[in-house]
MISE-625586 format. One record per residue: residue number from 1; residue in one letter; chain; x, y, z of N, C-alpha, C, O in turn. Coordinates in Angstrom, 1 decimal, m for minus. Layout:
BEGIN
{NUM; "A"; "A"; {X; Y; Z}; {X; Y; Z}; {X; Y; Z}; {X; Y; Z}}
...
This chain:
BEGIN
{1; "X"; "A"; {74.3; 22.1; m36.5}; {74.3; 20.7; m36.0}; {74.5; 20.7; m34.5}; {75.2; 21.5; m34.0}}
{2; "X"; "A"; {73.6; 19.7; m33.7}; {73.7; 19.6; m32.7}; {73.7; 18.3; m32.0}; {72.9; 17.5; m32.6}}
{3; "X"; "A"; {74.3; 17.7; m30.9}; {74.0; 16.7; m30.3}; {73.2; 16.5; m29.5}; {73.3; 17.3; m28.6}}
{4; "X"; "A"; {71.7; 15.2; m29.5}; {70.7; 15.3; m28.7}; {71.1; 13.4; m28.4}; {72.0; 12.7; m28.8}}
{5; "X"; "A"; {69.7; 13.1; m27.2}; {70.3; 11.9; m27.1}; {68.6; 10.8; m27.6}; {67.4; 11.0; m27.5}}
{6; "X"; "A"; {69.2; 9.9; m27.8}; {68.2; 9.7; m28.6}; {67.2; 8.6; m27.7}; {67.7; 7.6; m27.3}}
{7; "X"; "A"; {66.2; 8.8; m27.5}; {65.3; 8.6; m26.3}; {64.9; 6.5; m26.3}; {64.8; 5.7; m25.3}}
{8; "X"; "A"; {64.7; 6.2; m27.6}; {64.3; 5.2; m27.2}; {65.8; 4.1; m27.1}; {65.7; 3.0; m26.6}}
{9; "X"; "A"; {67.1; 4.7; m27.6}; {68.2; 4.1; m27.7}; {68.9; 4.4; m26.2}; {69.3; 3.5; m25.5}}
{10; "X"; "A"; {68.9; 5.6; m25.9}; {70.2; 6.6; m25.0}; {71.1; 7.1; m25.8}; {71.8; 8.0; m25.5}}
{11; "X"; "A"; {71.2; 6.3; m27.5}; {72.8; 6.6; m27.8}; {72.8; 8.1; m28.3}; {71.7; 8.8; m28.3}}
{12; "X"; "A"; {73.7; 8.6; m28.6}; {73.9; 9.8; m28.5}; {73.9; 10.5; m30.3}; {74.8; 10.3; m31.1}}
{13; "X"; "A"; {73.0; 11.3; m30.6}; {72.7; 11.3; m32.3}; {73.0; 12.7; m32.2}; {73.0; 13.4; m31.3}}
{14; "X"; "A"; {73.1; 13.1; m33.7}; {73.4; 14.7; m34.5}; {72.2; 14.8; m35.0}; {71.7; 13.9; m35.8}}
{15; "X"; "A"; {71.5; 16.2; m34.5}; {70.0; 16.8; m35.1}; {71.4; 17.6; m36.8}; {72.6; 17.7; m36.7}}
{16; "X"; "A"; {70.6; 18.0; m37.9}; {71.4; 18.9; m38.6}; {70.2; 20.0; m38.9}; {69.2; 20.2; m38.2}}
{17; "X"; "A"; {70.3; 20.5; m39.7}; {69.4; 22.2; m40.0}; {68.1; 21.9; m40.8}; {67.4; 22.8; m41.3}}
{18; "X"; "A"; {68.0; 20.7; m40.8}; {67.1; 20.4; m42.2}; {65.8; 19.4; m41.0}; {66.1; 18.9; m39.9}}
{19; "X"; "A"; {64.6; 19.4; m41.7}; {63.0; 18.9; m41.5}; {62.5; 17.7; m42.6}; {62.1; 18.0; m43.7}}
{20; "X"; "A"; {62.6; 16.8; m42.3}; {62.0; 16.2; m42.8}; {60.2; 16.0; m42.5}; {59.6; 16.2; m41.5}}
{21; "X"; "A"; {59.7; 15.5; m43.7}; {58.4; 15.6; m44.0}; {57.8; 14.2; m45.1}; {58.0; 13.9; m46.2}}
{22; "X"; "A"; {57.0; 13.8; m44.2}; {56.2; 12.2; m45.0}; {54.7; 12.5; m45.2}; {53.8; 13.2; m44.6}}
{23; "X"; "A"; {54.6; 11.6; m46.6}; {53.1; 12.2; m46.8}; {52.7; 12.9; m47.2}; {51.6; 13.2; m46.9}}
{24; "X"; "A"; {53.2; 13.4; m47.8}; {53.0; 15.0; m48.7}; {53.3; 15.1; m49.9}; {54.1; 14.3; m50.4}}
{25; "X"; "A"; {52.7; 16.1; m50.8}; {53.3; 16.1; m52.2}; {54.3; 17.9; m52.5}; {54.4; 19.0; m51.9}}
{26; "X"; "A"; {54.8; 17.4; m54.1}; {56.1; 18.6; m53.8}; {55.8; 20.0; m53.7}; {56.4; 20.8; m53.1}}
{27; "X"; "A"; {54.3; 20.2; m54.7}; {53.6; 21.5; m54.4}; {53.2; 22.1; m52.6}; {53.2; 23.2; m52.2}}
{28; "X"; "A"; {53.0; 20.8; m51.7}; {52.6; 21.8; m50.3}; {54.3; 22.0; m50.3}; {54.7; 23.2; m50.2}}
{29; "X"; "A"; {55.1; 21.0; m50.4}; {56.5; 21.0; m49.5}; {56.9; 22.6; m50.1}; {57.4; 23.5; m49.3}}
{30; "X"; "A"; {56.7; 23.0; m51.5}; {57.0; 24.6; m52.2}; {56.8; 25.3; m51.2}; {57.3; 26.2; m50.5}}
{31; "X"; "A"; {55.2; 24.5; m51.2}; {54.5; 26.4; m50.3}; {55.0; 25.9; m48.8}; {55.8; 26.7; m48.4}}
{32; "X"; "A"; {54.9; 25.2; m48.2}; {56.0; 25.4; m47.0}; {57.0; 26.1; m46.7}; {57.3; 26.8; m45.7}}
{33; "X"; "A"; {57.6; 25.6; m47.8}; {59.2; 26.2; m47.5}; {58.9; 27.5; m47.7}; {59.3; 28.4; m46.9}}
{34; "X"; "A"; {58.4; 27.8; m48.7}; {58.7; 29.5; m49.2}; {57.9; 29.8; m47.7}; {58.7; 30.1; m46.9}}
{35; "X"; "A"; {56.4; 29.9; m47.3}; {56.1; 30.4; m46.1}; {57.1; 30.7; m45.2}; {57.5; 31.8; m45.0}}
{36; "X"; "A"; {57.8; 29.3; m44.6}; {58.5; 29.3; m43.6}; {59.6; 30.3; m44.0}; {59.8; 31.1; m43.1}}
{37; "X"; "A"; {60.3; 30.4; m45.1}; {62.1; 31.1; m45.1}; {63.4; 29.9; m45.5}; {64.6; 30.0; m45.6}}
{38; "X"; "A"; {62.5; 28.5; m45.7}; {63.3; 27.6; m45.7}; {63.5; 26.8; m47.3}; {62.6; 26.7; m48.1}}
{39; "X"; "A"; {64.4; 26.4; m47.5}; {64.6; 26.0; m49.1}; {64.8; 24.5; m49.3}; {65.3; 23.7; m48.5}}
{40; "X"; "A"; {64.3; 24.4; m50.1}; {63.7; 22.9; m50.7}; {64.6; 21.9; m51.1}; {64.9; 22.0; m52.3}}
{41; "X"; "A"; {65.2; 20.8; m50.4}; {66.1; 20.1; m51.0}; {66.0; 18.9; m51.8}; {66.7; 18.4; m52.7}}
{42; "X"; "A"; {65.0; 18.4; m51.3}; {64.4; 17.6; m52.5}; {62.7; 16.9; m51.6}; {62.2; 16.6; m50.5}}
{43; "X"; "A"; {62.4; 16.9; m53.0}; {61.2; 16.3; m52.8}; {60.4; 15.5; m53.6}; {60.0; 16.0; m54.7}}
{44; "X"; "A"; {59.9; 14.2; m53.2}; {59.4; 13.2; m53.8}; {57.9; 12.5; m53.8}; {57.1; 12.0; m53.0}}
{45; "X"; "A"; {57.9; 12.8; m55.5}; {56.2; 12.5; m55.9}; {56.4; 10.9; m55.3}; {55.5; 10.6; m54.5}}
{46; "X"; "A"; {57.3; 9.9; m55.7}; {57.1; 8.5; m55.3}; {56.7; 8.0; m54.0}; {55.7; 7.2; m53.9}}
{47; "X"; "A"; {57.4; 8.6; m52.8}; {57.1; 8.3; m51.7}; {56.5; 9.1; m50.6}; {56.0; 8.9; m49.5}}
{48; "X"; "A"; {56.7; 10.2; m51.5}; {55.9; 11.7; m50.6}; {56.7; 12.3; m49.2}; {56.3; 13.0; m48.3}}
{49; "X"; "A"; {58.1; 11.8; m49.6}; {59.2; 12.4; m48.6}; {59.3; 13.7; m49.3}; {58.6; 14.1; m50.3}}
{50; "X"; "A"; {60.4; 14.5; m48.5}; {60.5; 16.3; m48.6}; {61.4; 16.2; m47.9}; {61.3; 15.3; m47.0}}
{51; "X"; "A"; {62.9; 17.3; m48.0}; {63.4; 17.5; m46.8}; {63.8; 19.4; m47.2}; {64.5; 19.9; m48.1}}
{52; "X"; "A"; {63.3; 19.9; m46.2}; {63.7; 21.0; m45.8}; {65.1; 22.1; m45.0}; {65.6; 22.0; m43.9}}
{53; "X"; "A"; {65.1; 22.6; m45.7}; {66.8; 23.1; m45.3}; {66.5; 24.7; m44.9}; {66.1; 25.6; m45.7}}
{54; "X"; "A"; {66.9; 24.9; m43.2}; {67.3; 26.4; m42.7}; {68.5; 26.9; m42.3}; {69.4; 26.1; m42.6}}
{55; "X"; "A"; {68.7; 27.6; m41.9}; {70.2; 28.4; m41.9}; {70.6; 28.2; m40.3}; {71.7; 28.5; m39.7}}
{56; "X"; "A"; {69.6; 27.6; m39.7}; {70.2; 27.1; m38.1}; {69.1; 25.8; m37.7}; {67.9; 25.7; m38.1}}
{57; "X"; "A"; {69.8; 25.0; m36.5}; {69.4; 24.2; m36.1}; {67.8; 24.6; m35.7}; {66.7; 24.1; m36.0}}
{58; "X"; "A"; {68.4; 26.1; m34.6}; {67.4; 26.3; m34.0}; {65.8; 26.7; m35.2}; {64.7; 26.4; m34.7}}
{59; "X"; "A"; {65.8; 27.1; m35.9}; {64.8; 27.5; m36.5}; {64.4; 26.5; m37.5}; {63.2; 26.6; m38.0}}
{60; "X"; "A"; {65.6; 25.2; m37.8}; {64.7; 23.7; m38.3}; {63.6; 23.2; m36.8}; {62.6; 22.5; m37.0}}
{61; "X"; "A"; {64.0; 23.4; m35.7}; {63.5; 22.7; m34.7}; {62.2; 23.7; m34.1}; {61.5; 23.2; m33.2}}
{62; "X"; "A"; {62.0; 25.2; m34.7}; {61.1; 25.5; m34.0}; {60.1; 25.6; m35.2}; {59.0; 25.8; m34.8}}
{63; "X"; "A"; {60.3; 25.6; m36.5}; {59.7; 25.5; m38.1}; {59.3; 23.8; m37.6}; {58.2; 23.6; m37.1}}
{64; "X"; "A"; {60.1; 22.9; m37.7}; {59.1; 21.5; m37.1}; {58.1; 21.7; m36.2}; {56.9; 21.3; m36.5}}
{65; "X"; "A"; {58.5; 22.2; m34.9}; {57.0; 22.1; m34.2}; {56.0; 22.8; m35.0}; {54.9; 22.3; m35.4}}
{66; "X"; "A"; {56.3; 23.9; m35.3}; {55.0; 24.9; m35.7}; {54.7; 24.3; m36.7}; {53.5; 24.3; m36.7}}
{67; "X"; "A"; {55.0; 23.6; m37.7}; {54.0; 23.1; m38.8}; {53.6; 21.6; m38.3}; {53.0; 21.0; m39.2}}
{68; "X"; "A"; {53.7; 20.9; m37.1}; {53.4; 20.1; m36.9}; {51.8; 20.3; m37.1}; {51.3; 21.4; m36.9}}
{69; "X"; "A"; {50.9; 19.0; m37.7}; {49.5; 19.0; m37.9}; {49.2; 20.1; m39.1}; {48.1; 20.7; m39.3}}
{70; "X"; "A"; {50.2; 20.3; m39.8}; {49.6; 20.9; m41.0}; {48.9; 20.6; m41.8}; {49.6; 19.6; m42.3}}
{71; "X"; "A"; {47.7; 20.8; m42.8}; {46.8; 19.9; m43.7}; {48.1; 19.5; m45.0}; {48.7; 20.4; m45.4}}
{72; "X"; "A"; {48.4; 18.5; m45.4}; {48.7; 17.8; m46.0}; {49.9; 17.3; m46.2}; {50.7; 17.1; m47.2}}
{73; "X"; "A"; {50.0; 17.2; m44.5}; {51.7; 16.6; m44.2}; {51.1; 15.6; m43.3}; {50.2; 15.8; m42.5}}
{74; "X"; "A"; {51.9; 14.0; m43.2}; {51.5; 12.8; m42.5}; {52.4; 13.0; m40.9}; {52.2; 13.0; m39.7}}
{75; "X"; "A"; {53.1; 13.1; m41.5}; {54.4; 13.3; m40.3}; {55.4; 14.7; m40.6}; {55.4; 15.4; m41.7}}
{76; "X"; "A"; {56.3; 14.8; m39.3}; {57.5; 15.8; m39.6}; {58.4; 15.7; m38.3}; {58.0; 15.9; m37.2}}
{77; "X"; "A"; {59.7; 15.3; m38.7}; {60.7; 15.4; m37.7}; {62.0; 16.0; m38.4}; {62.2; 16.1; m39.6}}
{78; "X"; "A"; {62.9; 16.5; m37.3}; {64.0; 17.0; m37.9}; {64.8; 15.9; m38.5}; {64.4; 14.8; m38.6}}
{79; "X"; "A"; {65.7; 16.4; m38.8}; {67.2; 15.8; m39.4}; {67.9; 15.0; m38.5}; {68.3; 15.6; m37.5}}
{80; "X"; "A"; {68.2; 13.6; m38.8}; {69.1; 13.1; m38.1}; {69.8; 12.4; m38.5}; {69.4; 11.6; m39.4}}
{81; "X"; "A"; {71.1; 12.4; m38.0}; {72.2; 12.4; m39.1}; {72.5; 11.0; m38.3}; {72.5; 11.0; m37.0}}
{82; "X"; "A"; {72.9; 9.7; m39.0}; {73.2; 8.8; m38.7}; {75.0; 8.2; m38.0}; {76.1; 8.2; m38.5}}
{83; "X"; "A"; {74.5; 7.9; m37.0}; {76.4; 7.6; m36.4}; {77.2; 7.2; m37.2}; {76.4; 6.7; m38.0}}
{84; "X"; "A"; {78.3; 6.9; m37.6}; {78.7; 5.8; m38.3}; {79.6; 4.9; m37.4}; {80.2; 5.3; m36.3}}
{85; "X"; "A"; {79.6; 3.9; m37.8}; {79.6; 2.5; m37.2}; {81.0; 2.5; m36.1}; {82.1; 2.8; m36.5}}
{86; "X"; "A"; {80.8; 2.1; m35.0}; {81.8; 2.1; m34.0}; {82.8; 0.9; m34.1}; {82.1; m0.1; m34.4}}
{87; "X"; "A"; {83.9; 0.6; m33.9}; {85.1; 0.1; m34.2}; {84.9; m0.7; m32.7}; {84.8; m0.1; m31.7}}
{88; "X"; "A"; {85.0; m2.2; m32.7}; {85.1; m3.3; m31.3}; {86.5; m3.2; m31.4}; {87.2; m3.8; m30.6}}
């Protein structure tokens, strides 16, 4: 897990180890993951989400770029883990 900042906010978000993926079905997200080294945490015929899980940040974030434009993925961004709600 790491802290990045989040570009169209400034506020400040947690990347975690995992890839998400839209557009796709669960057979490519298989052969992905197994290509890559990365294991499969769930993935859905309904909406064609996937999310992929690696053993470090760094290799969810360089496994994202590199499969960026792959045939039968719409999108792919890392993991981002949502703040939880700040106290006025």
């Amino acid at each position: 897990m790491a802290a990045a900042i989040e570009t169209r906010t400034g506020q400040l978000t947690l990347l975690g180890t995992s890839i998400k993926l839209f557009d796709t079905t669960p057979a490519v997200a298989r052969a992905l993951a197994t290509r890559t080294g990365g294991k499969l945490i769930y993935a859905s015929d309904i909406d064609g989400s996937v999310m992929i899980g690696y053993g470090s940040l760094a290799t969810a974030l360089d496994t994202c770029k590199q499969l960026q434009g792959s045939k039968g993925v719409g999108a792919i961004m890392p993991e981002v883990i949502q703040r939880a709600a700040q106290l006025l």
